[in-house]
MOPAC internal coordinates of N, CA, C and O (Angstrom, degrees):
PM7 1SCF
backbone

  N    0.0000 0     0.00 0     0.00 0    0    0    0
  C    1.4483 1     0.00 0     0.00 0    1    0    0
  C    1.5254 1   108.99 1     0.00 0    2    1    0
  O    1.2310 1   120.55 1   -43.55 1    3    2    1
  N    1.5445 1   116.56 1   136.45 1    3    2    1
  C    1.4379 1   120.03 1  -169.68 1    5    3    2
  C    2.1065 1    95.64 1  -100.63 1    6    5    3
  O    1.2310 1   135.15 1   -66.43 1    7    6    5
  N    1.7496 1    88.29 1   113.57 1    7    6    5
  C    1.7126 1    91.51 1   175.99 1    9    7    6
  C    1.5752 1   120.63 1  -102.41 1   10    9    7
  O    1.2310 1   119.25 1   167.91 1   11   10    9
  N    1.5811 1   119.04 1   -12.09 1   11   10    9
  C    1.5336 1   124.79 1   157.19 1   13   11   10
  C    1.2130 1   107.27 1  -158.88 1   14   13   11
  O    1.2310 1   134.83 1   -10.90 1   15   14   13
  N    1.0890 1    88.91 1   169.10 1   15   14   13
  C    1.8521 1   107.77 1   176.20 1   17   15   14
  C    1.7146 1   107.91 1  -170.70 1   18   17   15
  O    1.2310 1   134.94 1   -30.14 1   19   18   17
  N    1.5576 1    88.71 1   149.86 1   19   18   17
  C    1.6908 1    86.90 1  -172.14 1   21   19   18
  C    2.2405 1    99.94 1  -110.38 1   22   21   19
  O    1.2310 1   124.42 1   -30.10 1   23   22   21
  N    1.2995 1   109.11 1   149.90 1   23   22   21
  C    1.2795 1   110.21 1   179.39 1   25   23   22
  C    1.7496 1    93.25 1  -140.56 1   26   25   23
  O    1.2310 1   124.58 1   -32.94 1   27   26   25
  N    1.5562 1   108.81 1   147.06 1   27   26   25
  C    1.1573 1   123.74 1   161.40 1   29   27   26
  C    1.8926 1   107.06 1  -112.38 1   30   29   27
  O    1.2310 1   136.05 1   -31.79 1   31   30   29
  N    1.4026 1    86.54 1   148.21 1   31   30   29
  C    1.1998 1   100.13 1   172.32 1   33   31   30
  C    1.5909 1   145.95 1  -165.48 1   34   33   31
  O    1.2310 1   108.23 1   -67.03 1   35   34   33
  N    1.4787 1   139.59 1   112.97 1   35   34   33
  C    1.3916 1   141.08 1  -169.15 1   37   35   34
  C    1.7622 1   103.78 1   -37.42 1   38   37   35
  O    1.2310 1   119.63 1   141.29 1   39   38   37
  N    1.3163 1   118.31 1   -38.71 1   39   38   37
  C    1.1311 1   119.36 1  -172.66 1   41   39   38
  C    1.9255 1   128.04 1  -100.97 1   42   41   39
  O    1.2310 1   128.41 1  -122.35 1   43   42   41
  N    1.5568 1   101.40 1    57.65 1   43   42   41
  C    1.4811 1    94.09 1  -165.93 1   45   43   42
  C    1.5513 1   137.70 1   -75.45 1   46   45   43
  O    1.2310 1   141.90 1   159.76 1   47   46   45
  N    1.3494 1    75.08 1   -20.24 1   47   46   45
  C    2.0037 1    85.14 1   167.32 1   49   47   46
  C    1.5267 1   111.25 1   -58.54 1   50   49   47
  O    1.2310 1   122.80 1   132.22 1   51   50   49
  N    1.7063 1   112.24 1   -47.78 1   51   50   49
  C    1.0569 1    92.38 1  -162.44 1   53   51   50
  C    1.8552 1   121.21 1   -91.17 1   54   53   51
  O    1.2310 1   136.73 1   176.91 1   55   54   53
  N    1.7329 1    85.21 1    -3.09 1   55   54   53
  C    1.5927 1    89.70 1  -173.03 1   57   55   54
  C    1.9872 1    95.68 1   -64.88 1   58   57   55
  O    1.2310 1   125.63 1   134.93 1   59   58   57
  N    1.3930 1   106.78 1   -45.07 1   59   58   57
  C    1.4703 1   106.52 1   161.34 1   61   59   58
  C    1.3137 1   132.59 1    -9.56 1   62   61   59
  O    1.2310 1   132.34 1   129.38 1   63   62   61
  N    1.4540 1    93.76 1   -50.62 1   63   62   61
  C    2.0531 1   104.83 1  -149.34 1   65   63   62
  C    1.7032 1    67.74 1  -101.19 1   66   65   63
  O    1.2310 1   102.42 1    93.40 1   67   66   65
  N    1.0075 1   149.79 1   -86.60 1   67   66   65
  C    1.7736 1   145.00 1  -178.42 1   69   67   66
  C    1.6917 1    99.75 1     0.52 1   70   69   67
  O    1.2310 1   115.57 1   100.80 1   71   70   69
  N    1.0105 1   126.01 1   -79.20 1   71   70   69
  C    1.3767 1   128.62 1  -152.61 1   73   71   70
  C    1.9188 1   108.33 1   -72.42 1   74   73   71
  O    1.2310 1   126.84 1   147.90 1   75   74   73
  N    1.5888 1   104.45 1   -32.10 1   75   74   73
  C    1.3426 1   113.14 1   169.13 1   77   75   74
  C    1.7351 1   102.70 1   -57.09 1   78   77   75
  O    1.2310 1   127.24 1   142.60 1   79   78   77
  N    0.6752 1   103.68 1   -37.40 1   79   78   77
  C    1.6638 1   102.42 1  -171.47 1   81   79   78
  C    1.5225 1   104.09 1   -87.07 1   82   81   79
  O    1.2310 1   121.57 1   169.62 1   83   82   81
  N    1.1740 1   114.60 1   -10.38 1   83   82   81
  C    1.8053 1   119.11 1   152.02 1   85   83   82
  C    1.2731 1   118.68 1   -95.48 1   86   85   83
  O    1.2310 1   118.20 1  -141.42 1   87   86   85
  N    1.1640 1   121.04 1    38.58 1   87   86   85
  C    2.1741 1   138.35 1   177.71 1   89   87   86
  C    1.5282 1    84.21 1    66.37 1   90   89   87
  O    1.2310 1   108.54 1   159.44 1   91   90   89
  N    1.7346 1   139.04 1   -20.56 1   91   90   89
  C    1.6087 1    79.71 1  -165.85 1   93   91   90
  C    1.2255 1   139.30 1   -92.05 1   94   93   91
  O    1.2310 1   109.00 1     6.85 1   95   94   93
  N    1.2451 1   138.20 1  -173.15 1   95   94   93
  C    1.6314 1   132.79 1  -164.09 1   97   95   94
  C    1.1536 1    91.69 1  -116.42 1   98   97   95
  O    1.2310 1   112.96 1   -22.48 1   99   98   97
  N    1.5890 1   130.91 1   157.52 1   99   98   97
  C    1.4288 1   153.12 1   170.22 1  101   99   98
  C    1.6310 1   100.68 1   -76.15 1  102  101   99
  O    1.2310 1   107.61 1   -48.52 1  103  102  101
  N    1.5079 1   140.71 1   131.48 1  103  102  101
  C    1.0712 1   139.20 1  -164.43 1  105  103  102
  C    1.8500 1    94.25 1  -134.06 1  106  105  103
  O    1.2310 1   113.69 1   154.57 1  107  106  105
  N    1.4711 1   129.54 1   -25.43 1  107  106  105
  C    1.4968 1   120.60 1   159.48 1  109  107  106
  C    1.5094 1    91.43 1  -167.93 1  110  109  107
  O    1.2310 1   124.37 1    -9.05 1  111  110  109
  N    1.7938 1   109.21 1   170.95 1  111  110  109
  C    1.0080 1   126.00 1  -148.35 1  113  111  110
  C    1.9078 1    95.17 1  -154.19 1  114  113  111
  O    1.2310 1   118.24 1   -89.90 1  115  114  113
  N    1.1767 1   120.95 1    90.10 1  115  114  113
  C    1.3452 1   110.13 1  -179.01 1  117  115  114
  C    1.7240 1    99.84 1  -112.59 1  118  117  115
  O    1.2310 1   127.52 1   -60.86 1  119  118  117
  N    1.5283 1   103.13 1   119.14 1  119  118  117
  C    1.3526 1    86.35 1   164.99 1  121  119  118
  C    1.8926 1   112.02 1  -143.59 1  122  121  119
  O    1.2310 1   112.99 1   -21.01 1  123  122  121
  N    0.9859 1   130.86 1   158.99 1  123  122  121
  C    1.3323 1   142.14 1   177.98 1  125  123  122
  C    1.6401 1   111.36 1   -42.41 1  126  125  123
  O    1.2310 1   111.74 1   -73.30 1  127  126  125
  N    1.4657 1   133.18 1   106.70 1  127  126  125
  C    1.5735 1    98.75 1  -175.49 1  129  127  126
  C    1.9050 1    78.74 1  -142.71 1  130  129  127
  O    1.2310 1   115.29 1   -53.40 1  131  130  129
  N    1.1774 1   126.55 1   126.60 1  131  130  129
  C    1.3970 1   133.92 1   161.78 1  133  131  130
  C    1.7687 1   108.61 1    79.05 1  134  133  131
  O    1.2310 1   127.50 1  -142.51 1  135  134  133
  N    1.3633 1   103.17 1    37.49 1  135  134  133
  C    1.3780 1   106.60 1  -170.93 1  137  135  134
  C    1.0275 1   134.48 1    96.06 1  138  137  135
  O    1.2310 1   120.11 1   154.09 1  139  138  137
  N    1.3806 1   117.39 1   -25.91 1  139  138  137
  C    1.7937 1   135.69 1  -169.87 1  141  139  138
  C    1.4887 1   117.29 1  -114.33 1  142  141  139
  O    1.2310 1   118.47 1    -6.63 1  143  142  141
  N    0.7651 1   120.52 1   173.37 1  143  142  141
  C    2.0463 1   114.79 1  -164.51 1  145  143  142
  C    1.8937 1    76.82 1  -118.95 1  146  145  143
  O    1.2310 1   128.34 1   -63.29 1  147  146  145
  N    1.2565 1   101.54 1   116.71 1  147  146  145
  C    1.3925 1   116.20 1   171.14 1  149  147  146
  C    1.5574 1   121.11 1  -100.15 1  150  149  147
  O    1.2310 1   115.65 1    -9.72 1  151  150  149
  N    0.9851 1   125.86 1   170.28 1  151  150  149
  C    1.8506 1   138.12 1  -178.83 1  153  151  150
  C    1.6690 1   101.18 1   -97.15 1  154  153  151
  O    1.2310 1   108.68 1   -52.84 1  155  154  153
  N    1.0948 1   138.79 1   127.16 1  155  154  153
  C    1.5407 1   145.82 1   155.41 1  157  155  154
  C    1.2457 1   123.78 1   -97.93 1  158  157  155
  O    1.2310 1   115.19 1  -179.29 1  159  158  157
  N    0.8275 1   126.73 1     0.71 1  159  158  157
  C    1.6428 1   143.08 1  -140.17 1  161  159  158
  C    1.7482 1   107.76 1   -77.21 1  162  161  159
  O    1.2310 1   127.04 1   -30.81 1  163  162  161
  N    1.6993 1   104.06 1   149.19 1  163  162  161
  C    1.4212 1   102.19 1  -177.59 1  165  163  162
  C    1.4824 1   116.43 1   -46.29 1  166  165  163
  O    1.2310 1   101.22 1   -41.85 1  167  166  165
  N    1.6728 1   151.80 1   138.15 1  167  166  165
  C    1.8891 1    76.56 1    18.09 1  169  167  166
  C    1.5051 1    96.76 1  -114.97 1  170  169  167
  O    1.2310 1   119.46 1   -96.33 1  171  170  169
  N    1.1755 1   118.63 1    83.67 1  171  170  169
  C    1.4985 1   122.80 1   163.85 1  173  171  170
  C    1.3332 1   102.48 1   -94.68 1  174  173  171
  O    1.2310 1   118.20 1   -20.06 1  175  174  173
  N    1.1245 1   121.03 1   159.94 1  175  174  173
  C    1.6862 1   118.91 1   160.42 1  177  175  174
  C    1.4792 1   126.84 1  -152.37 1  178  177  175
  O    1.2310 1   120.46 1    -2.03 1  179  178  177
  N    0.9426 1   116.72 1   177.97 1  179  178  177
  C    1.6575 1   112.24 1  -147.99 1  181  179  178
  C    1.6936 1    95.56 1   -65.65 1  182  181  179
  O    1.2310 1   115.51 1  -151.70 1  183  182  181
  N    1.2928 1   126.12 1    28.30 1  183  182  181
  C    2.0164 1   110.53 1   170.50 1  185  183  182
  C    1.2946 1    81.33 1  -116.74 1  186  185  183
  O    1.2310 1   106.22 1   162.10 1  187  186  185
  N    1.2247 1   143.21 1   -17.90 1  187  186  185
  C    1.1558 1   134.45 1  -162.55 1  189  187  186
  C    1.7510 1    92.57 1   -86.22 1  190  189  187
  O    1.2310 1   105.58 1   138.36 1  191  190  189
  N    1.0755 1   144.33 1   -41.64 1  191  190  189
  C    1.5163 1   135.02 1  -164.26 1  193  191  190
  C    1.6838 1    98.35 1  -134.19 1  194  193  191
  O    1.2310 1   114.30 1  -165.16 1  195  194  193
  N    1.2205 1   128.41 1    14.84 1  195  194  193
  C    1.7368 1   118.87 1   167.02 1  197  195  194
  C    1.0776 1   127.14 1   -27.99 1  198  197  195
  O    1.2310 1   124.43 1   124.06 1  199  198  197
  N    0.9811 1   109.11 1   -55.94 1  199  198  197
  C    1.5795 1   147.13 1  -138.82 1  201  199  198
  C    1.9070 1    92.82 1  -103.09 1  202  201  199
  O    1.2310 1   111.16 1   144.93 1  203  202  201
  N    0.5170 1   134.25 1   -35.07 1  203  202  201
  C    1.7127 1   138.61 1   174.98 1  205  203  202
  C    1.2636 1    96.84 1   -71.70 1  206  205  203
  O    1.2310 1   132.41 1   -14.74 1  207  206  205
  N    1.8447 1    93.64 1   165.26 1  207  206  205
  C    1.9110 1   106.11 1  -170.41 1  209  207  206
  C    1.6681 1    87.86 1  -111.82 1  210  209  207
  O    1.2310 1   120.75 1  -115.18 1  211  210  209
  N    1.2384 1   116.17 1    64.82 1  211  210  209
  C    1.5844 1   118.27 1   149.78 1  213  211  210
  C    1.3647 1   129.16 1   -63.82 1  214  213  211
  O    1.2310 1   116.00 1   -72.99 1  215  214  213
  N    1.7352 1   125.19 1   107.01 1  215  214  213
  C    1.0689 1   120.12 1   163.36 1  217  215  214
  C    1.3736 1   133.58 1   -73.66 1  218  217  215
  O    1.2310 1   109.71 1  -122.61 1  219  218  217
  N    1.3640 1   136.90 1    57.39 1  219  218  217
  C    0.9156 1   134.05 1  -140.68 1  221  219  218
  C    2.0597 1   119.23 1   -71.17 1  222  221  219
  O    1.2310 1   127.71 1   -53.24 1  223  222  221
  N    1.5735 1   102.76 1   126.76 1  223  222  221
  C    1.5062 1   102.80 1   173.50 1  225  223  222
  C    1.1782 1   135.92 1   -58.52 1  226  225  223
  O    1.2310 1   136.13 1   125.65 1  227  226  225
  N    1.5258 1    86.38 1   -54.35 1  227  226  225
  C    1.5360 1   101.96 1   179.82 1  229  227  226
  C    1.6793 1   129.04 1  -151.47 1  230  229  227
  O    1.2310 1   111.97 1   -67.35 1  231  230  229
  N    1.2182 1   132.75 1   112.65 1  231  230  229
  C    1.1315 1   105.93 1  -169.38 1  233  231  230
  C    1.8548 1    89.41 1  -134.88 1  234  233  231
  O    1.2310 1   141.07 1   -52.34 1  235  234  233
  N    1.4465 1    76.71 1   127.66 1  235  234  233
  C    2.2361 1   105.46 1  -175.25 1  237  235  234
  C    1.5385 1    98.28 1   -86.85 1  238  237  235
  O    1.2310 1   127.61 1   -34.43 1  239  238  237
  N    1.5617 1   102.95 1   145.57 1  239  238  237
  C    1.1431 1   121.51 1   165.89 1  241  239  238
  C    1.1816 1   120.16 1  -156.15 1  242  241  239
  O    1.2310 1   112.79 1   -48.59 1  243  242  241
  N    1.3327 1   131.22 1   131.41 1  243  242  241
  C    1.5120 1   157.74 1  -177.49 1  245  243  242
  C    1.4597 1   125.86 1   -80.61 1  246  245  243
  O    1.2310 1   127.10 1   -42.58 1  247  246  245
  N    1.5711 1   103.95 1   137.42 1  247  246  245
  C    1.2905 1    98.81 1   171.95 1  249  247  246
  C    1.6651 1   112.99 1  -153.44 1  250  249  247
  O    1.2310 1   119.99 1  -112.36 1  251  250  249
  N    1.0397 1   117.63 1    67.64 1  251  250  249
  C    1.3638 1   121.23 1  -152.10 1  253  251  250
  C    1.6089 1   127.81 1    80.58 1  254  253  251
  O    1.2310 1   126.50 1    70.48 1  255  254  253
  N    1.0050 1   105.10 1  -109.52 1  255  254  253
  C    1.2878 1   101.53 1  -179.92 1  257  255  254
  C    1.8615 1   112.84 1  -104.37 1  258  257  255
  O    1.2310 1   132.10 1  -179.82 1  259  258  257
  N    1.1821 1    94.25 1     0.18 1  259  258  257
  C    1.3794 1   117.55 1   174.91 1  261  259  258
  C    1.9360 1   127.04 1   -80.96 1  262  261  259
  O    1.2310 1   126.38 1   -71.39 1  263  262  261
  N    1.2882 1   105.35 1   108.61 1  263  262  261
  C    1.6001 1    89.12 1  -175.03 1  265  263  262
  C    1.1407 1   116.84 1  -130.00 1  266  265  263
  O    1.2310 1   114.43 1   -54.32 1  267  266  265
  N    1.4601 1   128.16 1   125.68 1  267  266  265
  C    1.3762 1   119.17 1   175.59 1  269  267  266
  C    1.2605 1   119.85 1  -127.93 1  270  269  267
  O    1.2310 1   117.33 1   -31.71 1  271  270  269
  N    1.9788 1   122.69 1   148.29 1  271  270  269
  C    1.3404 1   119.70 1  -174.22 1  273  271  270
  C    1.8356 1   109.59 1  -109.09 1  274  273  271
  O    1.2310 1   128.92 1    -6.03 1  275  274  273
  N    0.5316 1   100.41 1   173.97 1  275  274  273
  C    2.0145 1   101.01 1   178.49 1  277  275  274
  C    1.4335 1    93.03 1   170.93 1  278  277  275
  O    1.2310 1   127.48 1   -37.33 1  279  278  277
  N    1.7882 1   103.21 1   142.67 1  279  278  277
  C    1.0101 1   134.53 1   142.19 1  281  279  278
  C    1.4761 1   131.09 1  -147.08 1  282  281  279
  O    1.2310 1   120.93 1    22.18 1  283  282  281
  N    1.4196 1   115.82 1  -157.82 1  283  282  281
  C    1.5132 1   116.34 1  -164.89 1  285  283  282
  C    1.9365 1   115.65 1   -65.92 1  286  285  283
  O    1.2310 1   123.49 1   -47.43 1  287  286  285
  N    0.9017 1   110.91 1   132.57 1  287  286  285
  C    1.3669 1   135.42 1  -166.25 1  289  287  286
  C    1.3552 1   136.79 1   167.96 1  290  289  287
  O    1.2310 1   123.17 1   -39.93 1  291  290  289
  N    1.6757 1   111.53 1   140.07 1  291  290  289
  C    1.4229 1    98.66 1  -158.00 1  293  291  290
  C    1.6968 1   118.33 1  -101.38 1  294  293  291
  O    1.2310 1   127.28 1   179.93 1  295  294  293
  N    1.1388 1   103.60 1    -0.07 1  295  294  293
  C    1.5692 1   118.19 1   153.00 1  297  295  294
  C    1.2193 1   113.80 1  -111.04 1  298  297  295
  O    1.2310 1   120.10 1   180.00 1  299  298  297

């Protein structure tokens, strides 16, 4: 049974909306926004901060016993 794994990626919104459409839920959202490593976390959602220059680190999501983190990166 696969219990984490880490992925980087250029595309994080949508790797997001990908895994939502595999049941899982977003559980935190830390990303870089004005210098400082900020909180995103449900239930904000991506209309709420689009539009900002968030670099985001890491944002975890759950699915049972299943957990995975990803953020911005180009490999």
């Amino acid at each position: 049974m696969l219990f984490h794994y880490h992925l980087w990626t250029p595309f994080v919104e949508e790797t997001e909306r990908f895994y939502q459409q595999l049941g899982f839920q977003v559980t935190q959202r830390i990303g870089k926004y004005a210098g400082e490593f900020t909180s995103f976390d449900p239930p904000l959602d991506w209309d709420d901060f689009r539009e900002q220059q968030i670099l985001f680190r890491i944002i975890e999501m759950k699915r049972g016993a299943i957990n995975l983190t990803f953020g911005y990166g180009k490999k």
